[in-house]
PDB file of N, H, CA, C and O in Angstrom:
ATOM      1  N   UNK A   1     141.352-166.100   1.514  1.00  0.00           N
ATOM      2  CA  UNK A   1     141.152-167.498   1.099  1.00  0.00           C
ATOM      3  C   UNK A   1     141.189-168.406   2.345  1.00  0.00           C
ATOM      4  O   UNK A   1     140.257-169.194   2.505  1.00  0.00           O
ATOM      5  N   UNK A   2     142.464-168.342   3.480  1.00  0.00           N
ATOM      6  H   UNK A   2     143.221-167.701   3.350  1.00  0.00           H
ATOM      7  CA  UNK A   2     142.237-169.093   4.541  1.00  0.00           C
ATOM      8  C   UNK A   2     141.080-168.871   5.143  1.00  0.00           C
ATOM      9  O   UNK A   2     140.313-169.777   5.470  1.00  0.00           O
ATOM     10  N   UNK A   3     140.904-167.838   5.304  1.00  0.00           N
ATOM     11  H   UNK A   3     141.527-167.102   5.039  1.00  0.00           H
ATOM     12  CA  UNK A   3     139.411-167.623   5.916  1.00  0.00           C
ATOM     13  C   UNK A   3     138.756-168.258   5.628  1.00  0.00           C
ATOM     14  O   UNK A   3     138.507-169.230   6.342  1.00  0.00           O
ATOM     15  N   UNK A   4     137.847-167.980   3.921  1.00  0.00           N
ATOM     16  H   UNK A   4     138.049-167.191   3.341  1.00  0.00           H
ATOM     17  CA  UNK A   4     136.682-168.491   3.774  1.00  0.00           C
ATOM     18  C   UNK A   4     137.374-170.219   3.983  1.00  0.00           C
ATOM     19  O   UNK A   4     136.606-171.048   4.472  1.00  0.00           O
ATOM     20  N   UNK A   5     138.331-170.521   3.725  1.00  0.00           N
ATOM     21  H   UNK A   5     138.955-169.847   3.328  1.00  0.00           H
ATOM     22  CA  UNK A   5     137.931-172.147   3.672  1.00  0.00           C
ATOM     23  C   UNK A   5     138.280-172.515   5.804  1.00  0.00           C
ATOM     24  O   UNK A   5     138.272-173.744   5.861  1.00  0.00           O
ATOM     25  N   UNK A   6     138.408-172.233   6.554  1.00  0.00           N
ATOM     26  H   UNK A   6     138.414-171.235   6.507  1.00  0.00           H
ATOM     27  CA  UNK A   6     138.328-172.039   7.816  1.00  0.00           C
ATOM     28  C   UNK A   6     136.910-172.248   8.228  1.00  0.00           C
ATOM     29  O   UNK A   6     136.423-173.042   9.033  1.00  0.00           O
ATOM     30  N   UNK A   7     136.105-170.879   7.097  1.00  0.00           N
ATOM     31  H   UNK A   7     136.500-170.234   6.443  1.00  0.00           H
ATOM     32  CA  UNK A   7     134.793-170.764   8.290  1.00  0.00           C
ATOM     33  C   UNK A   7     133.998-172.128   6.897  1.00  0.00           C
ATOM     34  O   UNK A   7     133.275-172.980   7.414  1.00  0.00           O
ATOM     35  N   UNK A   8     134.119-172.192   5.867  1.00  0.00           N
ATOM     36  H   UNK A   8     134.706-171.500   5.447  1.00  0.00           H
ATOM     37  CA  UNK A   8     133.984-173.734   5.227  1.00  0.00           C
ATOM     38  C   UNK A   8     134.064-174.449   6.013  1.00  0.00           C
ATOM     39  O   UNK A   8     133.022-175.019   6.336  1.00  0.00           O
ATOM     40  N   UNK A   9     135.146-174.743   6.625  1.00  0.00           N
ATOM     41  H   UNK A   9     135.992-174.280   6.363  1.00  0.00           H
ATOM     42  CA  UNK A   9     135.124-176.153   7.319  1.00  0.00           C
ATOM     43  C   UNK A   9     134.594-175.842   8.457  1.00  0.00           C
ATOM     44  O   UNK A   9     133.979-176.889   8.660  1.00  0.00           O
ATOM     45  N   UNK A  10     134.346-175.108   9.460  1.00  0.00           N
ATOM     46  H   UNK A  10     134.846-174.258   9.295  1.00  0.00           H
ATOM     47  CA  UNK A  10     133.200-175.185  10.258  1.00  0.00           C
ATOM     48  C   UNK A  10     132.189-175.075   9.712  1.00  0.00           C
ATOM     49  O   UNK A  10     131.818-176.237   9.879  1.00  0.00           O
ATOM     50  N   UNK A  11     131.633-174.758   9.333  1.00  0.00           N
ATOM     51  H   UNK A  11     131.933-173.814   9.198  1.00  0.00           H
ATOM     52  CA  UNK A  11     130.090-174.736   8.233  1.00  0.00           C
ATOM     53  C   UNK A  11     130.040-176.339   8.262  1.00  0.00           C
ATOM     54  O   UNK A  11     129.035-176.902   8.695  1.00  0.00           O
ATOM     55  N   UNK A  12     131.200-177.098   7.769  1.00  0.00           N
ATOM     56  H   UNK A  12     132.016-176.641   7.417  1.00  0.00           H
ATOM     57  CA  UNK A  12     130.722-178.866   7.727  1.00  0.00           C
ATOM     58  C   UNK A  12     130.281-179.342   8.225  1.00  0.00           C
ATOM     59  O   UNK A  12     129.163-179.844   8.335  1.00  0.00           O
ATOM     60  N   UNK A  13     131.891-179.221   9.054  1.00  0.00           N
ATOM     61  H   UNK A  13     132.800-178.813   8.965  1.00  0.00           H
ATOM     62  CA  UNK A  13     131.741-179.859  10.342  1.00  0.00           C
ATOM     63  C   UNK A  13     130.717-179.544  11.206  1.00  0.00           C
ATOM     64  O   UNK A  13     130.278-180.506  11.836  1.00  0.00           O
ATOM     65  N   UNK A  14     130.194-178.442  11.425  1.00  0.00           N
ATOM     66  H   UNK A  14     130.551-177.660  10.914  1.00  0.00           H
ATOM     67  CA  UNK A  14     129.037-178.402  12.219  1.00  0.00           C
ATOM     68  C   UNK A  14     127.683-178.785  11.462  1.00  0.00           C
ATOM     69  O   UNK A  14     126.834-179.232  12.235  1.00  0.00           O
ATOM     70  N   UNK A  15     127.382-178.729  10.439  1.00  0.00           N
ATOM     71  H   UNK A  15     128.071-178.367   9.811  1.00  0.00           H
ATOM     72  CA  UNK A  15     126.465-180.017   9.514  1.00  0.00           C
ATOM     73  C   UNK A  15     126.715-181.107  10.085  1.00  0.00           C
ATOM     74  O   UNK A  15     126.007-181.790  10.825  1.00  0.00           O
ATOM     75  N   UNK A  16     127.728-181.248   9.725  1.00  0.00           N
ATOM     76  H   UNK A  16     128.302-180.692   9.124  1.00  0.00           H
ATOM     77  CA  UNK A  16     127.918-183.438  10.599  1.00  0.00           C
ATOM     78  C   UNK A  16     127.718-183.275  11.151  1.00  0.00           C
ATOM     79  O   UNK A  16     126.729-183.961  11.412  1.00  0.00           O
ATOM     80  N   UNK A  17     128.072-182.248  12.348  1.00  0.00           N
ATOM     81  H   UNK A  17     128.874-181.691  12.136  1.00  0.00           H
ATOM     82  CA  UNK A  17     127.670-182.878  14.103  1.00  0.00           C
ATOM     83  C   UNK A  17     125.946-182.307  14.068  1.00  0.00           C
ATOM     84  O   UNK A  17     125.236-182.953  14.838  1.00  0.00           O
ATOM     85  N   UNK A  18     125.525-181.669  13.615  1.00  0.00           N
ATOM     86  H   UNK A  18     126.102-181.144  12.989  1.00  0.00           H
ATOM     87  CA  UNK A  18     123.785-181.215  13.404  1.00  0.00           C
ATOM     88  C   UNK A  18     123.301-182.448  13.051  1.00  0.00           C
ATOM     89  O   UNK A  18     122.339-182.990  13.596  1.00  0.00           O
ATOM     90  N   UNK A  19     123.992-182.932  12.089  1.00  0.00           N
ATOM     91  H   UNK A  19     124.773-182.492  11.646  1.00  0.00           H
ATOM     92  CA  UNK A  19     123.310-183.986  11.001  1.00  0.00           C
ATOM     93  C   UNK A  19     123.469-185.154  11.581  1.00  0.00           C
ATOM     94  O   UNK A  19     122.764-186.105  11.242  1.00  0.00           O
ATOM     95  N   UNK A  20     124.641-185.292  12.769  1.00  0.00           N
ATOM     96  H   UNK A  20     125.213-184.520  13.044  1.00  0.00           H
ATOM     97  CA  UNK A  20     124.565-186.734  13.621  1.00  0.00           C
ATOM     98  C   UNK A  20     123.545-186.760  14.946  1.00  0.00           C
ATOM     99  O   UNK A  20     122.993-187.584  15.675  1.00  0.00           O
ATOM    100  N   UNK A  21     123.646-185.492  14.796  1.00  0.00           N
ATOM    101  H   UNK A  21     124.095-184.823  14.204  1.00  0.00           H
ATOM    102  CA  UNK A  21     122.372-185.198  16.069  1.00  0.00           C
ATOM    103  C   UNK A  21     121.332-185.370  15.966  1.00  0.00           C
ATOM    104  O   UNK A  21     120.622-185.911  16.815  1.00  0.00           O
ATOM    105  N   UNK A  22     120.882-184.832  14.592  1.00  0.00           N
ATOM    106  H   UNK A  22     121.459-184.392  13.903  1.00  0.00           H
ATOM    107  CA  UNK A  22     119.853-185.610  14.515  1.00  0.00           C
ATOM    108  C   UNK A  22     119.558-187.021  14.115  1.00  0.00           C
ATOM    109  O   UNK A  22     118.831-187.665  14.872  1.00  0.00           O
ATOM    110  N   UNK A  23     119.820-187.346  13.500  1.00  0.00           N
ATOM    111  H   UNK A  23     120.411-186.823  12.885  1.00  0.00           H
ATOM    112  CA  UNK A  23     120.546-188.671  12.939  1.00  0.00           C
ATOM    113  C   UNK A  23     120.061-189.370  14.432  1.00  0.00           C
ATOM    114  O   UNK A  23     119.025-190.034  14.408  1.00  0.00           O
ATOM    115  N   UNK A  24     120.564-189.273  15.315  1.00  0.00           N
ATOM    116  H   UNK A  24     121.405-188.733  15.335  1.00  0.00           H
ATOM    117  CA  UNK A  24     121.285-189.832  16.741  1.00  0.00           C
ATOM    118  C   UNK A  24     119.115-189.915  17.430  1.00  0.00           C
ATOM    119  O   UNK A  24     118.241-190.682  17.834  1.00  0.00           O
ATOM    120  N   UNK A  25     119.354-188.756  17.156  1.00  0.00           N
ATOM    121  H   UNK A  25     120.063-188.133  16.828  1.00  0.00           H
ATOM    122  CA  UNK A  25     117.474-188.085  18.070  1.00  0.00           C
ATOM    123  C   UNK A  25     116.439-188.784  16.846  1.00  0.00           C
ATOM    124  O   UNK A  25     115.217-188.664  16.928  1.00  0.00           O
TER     125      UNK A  25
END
């Protein structure tokens, strides 16, 4: 369970920062 919600929250968080990047570009 820690796991999957671990690699969950990188999965997000790296959406937001993808999604501000582009966002940004």
């Amino acid at each position: 369970m820690c796991r999957g919600f671990c690699y969950l929250c990188r999965v997000v968080e790296y959406s937001q920062k993808s999604e501000m990047t582009s966002s940004r570009k």
